[in-house]
Kinemage of the C-alpha trace (Angstrom):
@kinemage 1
@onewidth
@group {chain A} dominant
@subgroup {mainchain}
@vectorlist {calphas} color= white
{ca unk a 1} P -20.522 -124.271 -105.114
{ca unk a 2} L -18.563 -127.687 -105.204
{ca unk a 3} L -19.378 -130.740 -105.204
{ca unk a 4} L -18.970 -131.283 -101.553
{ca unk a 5} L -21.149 -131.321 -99.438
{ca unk a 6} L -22.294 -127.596 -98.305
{ca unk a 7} L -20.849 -126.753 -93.989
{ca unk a 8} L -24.794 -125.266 -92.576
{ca unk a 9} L -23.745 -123.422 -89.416
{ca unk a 10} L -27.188 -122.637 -87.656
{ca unk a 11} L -26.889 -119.786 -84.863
{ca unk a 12} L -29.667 -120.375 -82.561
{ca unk a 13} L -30.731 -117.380 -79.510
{ca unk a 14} L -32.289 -120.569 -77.959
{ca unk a 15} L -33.567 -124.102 -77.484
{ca unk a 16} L -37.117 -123.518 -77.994
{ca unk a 17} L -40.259 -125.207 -79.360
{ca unk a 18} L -39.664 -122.845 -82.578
{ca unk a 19} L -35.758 -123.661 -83.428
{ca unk a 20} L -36.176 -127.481 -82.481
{ca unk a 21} L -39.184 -127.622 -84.894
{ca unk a 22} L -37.618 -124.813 -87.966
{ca unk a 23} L -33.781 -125.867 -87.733
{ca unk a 24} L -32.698 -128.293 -85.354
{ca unk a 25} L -34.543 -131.070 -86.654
{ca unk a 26} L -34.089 -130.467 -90.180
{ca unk a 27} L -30.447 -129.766 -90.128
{ca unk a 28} L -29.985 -133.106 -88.366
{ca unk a 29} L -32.298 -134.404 -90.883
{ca unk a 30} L -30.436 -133.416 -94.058
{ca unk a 31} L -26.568 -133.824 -91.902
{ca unk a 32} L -27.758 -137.897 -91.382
{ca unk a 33} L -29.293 -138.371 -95.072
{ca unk a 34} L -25.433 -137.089 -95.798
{ca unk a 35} L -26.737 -133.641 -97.454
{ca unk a 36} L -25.372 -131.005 -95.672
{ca unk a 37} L -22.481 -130.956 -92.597
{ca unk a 38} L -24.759 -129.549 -89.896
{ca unk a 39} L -23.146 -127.644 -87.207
{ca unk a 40} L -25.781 -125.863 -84.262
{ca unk a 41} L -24.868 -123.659 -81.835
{ca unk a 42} L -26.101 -120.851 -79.441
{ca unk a 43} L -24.915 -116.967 -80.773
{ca unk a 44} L -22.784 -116.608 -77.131
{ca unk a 45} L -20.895 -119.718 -78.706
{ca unk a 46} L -20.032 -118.598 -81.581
{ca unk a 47} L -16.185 -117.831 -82.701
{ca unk a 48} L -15.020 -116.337 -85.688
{ca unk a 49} L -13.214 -119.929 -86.480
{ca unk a 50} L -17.051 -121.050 -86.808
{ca unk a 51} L -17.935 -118.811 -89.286
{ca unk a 52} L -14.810 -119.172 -91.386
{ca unk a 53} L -16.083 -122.755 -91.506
{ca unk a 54} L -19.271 -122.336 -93.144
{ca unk a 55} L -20.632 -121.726 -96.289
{ca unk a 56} L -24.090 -121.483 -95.437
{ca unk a 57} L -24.937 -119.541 -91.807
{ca unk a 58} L -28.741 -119.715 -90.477
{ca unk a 59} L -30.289 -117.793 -88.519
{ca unk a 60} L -33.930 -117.614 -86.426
{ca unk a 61} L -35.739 -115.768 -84.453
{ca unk a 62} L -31.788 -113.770 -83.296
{ca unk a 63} L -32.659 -109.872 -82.077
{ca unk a 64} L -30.193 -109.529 -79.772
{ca unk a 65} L -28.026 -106.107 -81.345
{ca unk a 66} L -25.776 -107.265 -79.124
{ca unk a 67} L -24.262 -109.680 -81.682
{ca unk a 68} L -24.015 -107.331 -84.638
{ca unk a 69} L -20.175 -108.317 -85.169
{ca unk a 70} L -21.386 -111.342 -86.885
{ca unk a 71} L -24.034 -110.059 -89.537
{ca unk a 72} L -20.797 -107.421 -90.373
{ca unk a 73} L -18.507 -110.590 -90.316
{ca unk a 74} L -20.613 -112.092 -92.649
{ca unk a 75} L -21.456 -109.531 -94.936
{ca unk a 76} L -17.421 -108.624 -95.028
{ca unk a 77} L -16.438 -112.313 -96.125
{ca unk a 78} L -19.781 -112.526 -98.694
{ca unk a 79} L -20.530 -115.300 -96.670
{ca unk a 80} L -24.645 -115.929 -97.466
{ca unk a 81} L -27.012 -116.473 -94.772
{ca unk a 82} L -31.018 -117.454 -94.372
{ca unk a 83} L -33.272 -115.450 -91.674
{ca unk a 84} L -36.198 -117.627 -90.402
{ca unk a 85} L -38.925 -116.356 -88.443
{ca unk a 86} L -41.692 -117.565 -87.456
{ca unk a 87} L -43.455 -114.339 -85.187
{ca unk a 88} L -43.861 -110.720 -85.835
{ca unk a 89} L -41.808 -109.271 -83.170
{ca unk a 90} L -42.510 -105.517 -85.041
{ca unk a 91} L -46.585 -106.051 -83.767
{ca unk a 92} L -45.924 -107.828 -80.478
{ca unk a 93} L -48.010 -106.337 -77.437
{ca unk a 94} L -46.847 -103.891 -75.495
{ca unk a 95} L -48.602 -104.896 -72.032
{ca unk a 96} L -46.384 -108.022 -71.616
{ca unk a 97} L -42.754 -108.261 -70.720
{ca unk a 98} L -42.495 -110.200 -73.567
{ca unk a 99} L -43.682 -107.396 -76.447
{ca unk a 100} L -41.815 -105.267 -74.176
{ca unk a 101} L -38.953 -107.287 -74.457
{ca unk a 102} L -39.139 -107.857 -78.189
{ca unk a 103} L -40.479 -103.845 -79.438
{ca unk a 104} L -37.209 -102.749 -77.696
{ca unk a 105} L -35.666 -99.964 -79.793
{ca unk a 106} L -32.793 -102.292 -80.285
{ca unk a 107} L -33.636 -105.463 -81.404
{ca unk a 108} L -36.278 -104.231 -83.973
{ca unk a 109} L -33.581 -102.513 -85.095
{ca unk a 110} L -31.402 -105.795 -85.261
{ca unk a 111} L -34.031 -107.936 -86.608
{ca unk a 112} L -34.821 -104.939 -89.737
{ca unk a 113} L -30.902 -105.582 -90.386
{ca unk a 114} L -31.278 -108.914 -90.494
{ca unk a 115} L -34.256 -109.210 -92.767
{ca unk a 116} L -32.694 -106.680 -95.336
{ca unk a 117} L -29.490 -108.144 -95.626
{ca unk a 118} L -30.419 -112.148 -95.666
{ca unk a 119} L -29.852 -113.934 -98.972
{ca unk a 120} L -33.235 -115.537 -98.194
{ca unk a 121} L -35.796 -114.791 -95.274
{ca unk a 122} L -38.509 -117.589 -94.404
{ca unk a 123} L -41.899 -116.898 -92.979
{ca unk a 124} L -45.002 -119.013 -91.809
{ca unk a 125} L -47.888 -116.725 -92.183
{ca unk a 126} L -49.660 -114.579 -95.068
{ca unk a 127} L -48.844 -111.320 -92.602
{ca unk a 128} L -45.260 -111.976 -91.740
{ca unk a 129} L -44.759 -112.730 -96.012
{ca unk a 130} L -46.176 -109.364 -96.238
{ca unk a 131} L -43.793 -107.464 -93.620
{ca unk a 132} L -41.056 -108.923 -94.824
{ca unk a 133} L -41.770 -108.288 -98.368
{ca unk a 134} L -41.556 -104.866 -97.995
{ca unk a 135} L -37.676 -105.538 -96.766
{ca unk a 136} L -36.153 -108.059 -98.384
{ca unk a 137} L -37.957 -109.420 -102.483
{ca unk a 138} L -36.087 -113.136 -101.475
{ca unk a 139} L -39.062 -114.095 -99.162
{ca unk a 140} L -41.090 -117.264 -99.087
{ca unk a 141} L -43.717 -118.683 -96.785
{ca unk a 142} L -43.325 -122.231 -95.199
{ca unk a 143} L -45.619 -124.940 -93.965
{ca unk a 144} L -44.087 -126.340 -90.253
{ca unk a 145} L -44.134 -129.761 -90.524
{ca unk a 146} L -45.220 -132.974 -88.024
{ca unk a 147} L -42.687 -135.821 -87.288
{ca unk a 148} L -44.936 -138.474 -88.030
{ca unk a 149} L -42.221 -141.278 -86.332
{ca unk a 150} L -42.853 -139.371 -83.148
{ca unk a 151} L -46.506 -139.822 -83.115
{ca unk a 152} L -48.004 -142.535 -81.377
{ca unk a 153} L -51.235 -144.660 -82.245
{ca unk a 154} L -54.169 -144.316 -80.400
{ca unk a 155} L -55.921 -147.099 -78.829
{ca unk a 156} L -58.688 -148.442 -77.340
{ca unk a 157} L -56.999 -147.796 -74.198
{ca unk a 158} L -56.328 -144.638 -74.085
{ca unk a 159} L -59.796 -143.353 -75.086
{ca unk a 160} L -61.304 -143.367 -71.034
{ca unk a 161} L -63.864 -141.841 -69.392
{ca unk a 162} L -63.723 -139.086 -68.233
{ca unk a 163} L -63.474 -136.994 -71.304
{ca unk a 164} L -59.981 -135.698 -70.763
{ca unk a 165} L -59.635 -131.757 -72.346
{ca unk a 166} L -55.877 -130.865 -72.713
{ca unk a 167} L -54.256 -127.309 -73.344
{ca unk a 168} L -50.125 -127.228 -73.570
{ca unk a 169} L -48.320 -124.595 -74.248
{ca unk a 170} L -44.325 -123.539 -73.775
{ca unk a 171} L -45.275 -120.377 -72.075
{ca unk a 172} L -44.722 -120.152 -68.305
{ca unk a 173} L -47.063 -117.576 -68.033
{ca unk a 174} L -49.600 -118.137 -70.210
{ca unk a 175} L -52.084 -115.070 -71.079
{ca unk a 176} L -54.361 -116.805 -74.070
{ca unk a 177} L -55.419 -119.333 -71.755
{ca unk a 178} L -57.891 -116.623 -70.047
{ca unk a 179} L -59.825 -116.886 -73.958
{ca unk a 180} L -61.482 -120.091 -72.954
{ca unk a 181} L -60.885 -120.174 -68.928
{ca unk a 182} L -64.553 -118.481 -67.626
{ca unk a 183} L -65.934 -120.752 -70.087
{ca unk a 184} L -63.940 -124.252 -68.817
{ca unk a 185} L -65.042 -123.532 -65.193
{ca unk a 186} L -68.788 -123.637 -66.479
{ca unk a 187} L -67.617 -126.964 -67.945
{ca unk a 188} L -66.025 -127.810 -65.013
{ca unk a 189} L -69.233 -127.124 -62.697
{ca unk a 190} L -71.810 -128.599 -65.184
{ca unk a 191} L -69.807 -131.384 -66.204
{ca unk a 192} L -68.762 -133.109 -62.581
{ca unk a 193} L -66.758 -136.339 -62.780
{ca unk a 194} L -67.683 -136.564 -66.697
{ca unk a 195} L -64.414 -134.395 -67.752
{ca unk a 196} L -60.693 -134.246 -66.402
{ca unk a 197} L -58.397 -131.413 -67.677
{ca unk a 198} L -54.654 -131.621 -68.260
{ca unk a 199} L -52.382 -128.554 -68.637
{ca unk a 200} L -49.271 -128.722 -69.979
{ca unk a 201} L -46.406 -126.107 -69.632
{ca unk a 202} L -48.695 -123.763 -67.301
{ca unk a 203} L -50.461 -123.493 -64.073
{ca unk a 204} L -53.472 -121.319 -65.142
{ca unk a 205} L -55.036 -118.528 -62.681
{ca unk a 206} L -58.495 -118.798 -61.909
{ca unk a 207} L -59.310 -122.323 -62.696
{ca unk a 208} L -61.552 -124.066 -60.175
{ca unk a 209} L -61.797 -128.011 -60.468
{ca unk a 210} L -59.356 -129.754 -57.777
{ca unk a 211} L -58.388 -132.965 -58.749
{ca unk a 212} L -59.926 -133.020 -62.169
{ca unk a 213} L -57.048 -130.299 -63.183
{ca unk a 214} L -53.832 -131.932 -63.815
{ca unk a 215} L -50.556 -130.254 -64.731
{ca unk a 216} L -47.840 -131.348 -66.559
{ca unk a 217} L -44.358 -130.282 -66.688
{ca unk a 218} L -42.871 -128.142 -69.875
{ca unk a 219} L -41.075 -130.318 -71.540
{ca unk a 220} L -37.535 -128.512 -73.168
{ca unk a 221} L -36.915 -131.352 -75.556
{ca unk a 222} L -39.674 -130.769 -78.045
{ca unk a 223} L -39.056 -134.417 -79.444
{ca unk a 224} L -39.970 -135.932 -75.789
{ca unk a 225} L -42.549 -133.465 -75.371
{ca unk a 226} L -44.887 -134.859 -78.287
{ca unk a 227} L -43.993 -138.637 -77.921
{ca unk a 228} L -45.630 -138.321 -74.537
{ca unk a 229} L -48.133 -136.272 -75.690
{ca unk a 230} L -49.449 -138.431 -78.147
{ca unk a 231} L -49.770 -140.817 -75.541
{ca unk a 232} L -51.682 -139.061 -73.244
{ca unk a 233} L -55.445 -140.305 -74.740
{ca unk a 234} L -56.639 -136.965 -74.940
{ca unk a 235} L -59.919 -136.483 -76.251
{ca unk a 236} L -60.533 -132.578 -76.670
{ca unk a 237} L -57.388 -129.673 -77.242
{ca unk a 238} L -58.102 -126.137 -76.949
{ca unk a 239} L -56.633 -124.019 -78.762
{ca unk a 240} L -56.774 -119.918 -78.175
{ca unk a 241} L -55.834 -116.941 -80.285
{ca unk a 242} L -56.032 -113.427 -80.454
{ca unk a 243} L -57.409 -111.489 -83.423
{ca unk a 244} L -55.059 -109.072 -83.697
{ca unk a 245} L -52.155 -108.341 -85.962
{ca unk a 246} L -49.081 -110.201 -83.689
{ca unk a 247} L -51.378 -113.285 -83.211
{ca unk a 248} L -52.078 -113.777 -86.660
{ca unk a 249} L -48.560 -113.823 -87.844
{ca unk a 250} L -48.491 -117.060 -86.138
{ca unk a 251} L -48.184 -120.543 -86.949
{ca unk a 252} L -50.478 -123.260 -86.772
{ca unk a 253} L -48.180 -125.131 -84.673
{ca unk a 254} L -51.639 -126.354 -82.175
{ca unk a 255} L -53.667 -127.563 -85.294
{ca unk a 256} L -51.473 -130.153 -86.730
{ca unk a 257} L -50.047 -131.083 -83.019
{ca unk a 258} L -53.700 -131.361 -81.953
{ca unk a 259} L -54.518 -133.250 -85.076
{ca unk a 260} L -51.924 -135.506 -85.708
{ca unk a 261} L -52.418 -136.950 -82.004
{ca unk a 262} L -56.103 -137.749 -83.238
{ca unk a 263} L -57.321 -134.677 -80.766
{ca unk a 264} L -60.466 -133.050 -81.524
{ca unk a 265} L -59.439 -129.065 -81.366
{ca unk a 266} L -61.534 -126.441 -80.577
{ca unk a 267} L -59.961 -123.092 -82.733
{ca unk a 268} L -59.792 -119.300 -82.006
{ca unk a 269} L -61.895 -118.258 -85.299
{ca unk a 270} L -58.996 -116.471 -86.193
{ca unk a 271} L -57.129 -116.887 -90.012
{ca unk a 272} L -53.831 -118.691 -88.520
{ca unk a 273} L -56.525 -121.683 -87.742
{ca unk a 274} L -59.736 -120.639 -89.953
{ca unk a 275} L -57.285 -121.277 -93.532
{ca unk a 276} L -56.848 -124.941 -92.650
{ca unk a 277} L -59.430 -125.862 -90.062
{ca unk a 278} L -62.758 -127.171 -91.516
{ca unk a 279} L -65.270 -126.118 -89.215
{ca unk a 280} L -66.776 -129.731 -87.952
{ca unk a 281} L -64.989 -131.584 -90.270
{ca unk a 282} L -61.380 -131.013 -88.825
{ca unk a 283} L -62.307 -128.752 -86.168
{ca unk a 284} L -64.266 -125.722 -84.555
{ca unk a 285} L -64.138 -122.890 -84.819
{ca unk a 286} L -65.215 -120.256 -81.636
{ca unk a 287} L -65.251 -116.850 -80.679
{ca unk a 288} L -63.321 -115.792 -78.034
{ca unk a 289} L -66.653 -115.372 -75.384
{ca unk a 290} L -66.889 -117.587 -72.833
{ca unk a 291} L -70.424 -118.683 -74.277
{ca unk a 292} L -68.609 -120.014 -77.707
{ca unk a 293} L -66.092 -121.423 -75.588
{ca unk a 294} L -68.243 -123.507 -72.953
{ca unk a 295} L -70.460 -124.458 -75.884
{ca unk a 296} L -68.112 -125.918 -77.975
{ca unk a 297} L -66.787 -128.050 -75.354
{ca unk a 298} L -69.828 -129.096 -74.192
{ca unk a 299} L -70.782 -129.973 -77.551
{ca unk a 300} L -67.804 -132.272 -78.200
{ca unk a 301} L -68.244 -134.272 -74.330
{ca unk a 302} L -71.528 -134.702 -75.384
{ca unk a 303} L -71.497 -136.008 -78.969
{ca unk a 304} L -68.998 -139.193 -79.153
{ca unk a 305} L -69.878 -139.448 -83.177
{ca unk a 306} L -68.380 -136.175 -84.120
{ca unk a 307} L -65.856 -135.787 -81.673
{ca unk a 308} L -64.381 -139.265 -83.377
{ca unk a 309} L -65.379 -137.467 -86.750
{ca unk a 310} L -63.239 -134.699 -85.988
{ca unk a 311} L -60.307 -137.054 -84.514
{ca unk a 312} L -60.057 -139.076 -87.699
{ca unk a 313} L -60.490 -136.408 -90.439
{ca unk a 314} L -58.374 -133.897 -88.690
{ca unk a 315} L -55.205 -136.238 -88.786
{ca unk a 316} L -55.781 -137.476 -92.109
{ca unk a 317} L -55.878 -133.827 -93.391
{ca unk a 318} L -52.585 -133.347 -92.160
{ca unk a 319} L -50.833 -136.597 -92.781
{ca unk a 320} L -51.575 -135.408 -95.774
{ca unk a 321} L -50.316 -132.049 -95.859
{ca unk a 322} L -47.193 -131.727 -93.206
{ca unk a 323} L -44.647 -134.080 -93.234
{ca unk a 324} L -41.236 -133.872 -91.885
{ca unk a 325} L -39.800 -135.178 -95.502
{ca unk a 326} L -41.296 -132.459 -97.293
{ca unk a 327} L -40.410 -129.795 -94.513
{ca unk a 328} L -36.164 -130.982 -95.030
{ca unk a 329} L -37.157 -130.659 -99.384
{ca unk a 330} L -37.937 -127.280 -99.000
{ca unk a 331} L -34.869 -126.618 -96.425
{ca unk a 332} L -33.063 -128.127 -99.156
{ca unk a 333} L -33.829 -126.891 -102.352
{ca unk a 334} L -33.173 -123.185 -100.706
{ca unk a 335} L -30.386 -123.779 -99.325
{ca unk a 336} L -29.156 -125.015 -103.162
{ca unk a 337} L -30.926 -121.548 -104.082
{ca unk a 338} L -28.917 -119.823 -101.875
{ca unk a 339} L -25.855 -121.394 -102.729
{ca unk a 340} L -26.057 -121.020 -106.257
{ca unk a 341} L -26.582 -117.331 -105.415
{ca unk a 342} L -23.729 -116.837 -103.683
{ca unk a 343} L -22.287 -113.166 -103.053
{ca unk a 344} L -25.389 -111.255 -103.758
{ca unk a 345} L -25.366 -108.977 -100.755
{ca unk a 346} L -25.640 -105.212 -102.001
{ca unk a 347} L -23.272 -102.789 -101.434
{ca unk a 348} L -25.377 -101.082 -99.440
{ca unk a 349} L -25.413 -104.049 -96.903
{ca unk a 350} L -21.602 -104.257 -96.587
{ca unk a 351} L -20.070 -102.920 -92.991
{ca unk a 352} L -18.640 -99.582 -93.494
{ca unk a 353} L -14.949 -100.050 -93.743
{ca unk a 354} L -13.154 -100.758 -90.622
{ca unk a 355} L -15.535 -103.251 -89.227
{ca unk a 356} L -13.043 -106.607 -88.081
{ca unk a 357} L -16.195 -108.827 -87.031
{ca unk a 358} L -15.406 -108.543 -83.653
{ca unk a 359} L -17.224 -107.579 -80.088
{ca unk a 360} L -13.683 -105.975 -79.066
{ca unk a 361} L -12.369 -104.563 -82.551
{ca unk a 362} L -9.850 -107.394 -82.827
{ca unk a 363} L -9.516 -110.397 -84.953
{ca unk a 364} L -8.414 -112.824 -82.574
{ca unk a 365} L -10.543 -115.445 -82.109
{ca unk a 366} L -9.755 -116.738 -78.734
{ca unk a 367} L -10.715 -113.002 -77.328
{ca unk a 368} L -13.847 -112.909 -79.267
{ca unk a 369} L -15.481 -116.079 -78.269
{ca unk a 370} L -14.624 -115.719 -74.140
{ca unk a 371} L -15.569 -112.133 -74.324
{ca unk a 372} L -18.486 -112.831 -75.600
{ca unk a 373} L -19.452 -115.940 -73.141
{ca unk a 374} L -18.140 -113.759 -69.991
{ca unk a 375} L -20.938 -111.015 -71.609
{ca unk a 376} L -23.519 -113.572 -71.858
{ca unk a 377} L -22.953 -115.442 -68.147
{ca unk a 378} L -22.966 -111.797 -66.429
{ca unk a 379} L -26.047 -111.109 -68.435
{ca unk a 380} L -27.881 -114.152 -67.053
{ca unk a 381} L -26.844 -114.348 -63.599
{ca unk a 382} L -28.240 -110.722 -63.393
{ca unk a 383} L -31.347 -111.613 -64.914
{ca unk a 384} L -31.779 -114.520 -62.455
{ca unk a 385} L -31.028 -112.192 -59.605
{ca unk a 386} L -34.143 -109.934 -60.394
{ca unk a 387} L -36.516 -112.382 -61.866
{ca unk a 388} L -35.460 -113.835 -58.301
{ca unk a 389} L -36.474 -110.440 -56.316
{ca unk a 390} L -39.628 -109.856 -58.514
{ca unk a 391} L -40.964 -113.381 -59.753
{ca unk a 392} L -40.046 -115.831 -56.635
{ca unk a 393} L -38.397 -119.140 -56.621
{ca unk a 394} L -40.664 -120.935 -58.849
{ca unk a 395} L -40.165 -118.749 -61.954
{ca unk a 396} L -36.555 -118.290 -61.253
{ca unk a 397} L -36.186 -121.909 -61.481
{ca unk a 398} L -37.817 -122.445 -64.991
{ca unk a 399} L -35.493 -120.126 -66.304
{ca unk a 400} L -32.661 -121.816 -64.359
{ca unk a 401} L -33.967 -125.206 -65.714
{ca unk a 402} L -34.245 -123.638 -69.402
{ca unk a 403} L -30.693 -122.809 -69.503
{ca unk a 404} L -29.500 -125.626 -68.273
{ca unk a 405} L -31.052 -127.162 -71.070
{ca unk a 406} L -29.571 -125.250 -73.888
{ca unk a 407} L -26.421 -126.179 -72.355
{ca unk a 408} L -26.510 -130.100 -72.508
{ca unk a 409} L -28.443 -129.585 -76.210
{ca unk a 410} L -24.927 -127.700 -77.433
{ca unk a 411} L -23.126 -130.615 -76.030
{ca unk a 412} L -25.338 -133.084 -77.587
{ca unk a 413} L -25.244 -131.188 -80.695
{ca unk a 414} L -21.746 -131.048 -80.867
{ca unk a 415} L -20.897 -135.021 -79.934
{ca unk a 416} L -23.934 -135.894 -83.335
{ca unk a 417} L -22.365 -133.402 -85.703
{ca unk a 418} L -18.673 -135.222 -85.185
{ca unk a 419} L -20.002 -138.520 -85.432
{ca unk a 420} L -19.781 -139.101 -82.135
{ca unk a 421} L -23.009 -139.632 -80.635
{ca unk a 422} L -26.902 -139.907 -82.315
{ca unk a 423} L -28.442 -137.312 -80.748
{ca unk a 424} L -32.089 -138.147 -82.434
{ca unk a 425} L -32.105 -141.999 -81.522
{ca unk a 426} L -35.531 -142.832 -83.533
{ca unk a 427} L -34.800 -143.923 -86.990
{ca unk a 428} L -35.445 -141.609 -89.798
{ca unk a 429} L -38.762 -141.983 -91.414
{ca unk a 430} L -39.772 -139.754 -94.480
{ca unk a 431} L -43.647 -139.671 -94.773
């Protein structure tokens, strides 16, 4: 490697909670402190000019097999690459049309090839380092990290009666939130005009409390999403998990939200949140039975002491121990890992002979990239049509509004990355 500075070309399946937080952020991070040239874009964007262009390509959370022609592109020109993931797509459950979407044939398949062939894979959770282990040696596990110049102080203000209980989540259809939901509407009943409850991201089934429910918009822009959640007051989060193998390759990601807003959280007593929750010191920890549930709440509406307890020495444990600095060090120093590494893709990885690194078979990089955007439109207009037939308007919508999104964050991306336009306006703040 030169003395330049390194070209980072991240290739995203999505705008999510996930690739804001694990690459978006940090890229931008380490492209304004003048480290790397960051350039972010969506796979159905890519063109072979793109690749060409970088010396570093990152990847996380990409399945589709769809987009094979790039891993062989890459692995042709020796061009090194980093996998991150942050789920374990091999365990997810079968009886949603998520698992169903993700334990396709395919895509397991795609994401195997990916892991194996990756100059370094990154991982959030003691079971993912394991999985991957037994693919790829050049694995290490990550802590996700909390912008701290997002986060806003709580005041007097915004701690009101009633007790306000919040759950968010990006899922539109939420299935952990029916952990703690028999054991809310007890709250709910015993607890008249002493609690309000805000959901964010979801309308819940089965809740009963009229206007002490309020719902709040998903937010796309993670950024915007937790500057107005830290303003929200909110007294009590809940936080649900499932004890089984695909939940507890998860991240943290509701312990040091919850925390860092000064939120008391009430935990799954699952490992994702028993390894850094202190049970009430920095949380609790419940079963998942409506009985552990409703008495947990209860027990934080009722005693203001530890409730505050739990509120301040929740977000002091992880001011000190997630950080956005430290998050971009570790991006950093493996990317100069990587780097220094370069061209250490087996033989065994290489495309067999033949391969051009192309959807069609040709070279050409004009027919590449519109192929592959015509592929991608078609694709999503006939989703839309029978998300429309099955799901109604409403869901159809979200989805509409979610790629919309992605849309005006490539354009955004692209105008920061030429120097054209500051797409993250707050100033940068290592803490």
């Amino acid at each position: 490697m030169n003395n330049s500075k390194p070209k980072v070309l991240a290739i995203l399946p999505a705008f999510i909670p996930s690739t804001h937080i694990c690459i978006i952020k940090p890229m931008v991070g380490m492209h304004r402190a003048n480290l790397i040239h960051a350039k972010i874009t969506l796979e159905y964007l890519v063109s072979q000019r793109s690749l060409e262009w970088a010396d570093l390509v990152i990847f996380c959370r990409n399945t589709e097999p769809r987009y094979d022609y790039m891993l062989d592109f890459l692995l042709s020109r020796r061009i090194p690459f980093v996998y991150d993931i942050d789920d374990n797509f091999f365990e997810a459950p079968l009886d949603s049309e998520e698992g169903e979407y993700h334990r396709n044939p395919g895509r397991l398949a795609a994401v195997t090839r990916y892991i194996e062939t990756a100059n370094w894979v990154r991982v959030y959770s003691e079971p993912m380092l394991e999985q991957v282990r037994g693919l790829n040696e050049k694995v290490e596990m990550v802590s996700g990290p909390i912008d701290w110049s997002l986060i806003s102080p709580v005041t007097a203000d915004s701690r009101r009666n009633p007790v306000r209980v919040v759950y968010a989540t990006s899922r539109f259809d939420d299935q952990l939130a029916a952990l703690f939901m028999p054991g809310l509407n007890h709250i709910l009943s015993e607890y008249a005009g002493k609690v309000e409850v805000h959901f964010w991201g979801t309308k819940p089934r089965f809740v009963n409390g009229g206007q002490r429910i309020q719902h709040h918009s998903f937010v796309p822009d993670y950024d915007k999403f937790i500057r107005r959640f830290s303003q929200g007051g909110f007294d009590i989060g809940l936080a649900p998990m499932k004890d089984d193998s695909f939940h507890r390759s998860k991240t943290n990601n509701k312990f040091r939200e919850y925390s860092s807003c000064q939120i008391a959280g009430i935990y799954s007593d699952v490992d994702v949140y028993s390894s850094c929750v202190t049970n009430g010191e920095t949380g609790l920890l419940v079963s998942n039975s409506a009985e552990s549930w409703r008495n947990a709440i209860a027990r934080l509406i009722e005693d203001h002491d530890l409730r505050r307890k739990i509120q301040r020495q929740a977000q002091d444990y992880v001011r000190g121990h997630y950080s956005q600095g430290e998050f971009e060090r570790v991006w950093w120093d493996q990317i100069q890992q990587v780097l220094a590494g370069r061209g250490t893709h087996s033989v065994a990885a290489l495309p067999q002979a033949g391969i051009s690194g192309s959807p069609s078979g040709k070279v050409e990089d004009r027919n590449w990239q519109e192929q592959t955007i015509l592929d991608h439109l078609t694709t999503k207009v006939r989703n839309f049509v029978v998300h429309f037939k099955n799901d109604g308007l409403r869901f159809s919508l979200h989805l509409f509004r979610e790629r919309l999104h992605d849309f005006l964050m490539v354009v955004k991306l692209r105008f920061f990355t030429s120097s054209v336009l500051k797409y993250f306006r707050s100033p940068k703040v290592v803490k």
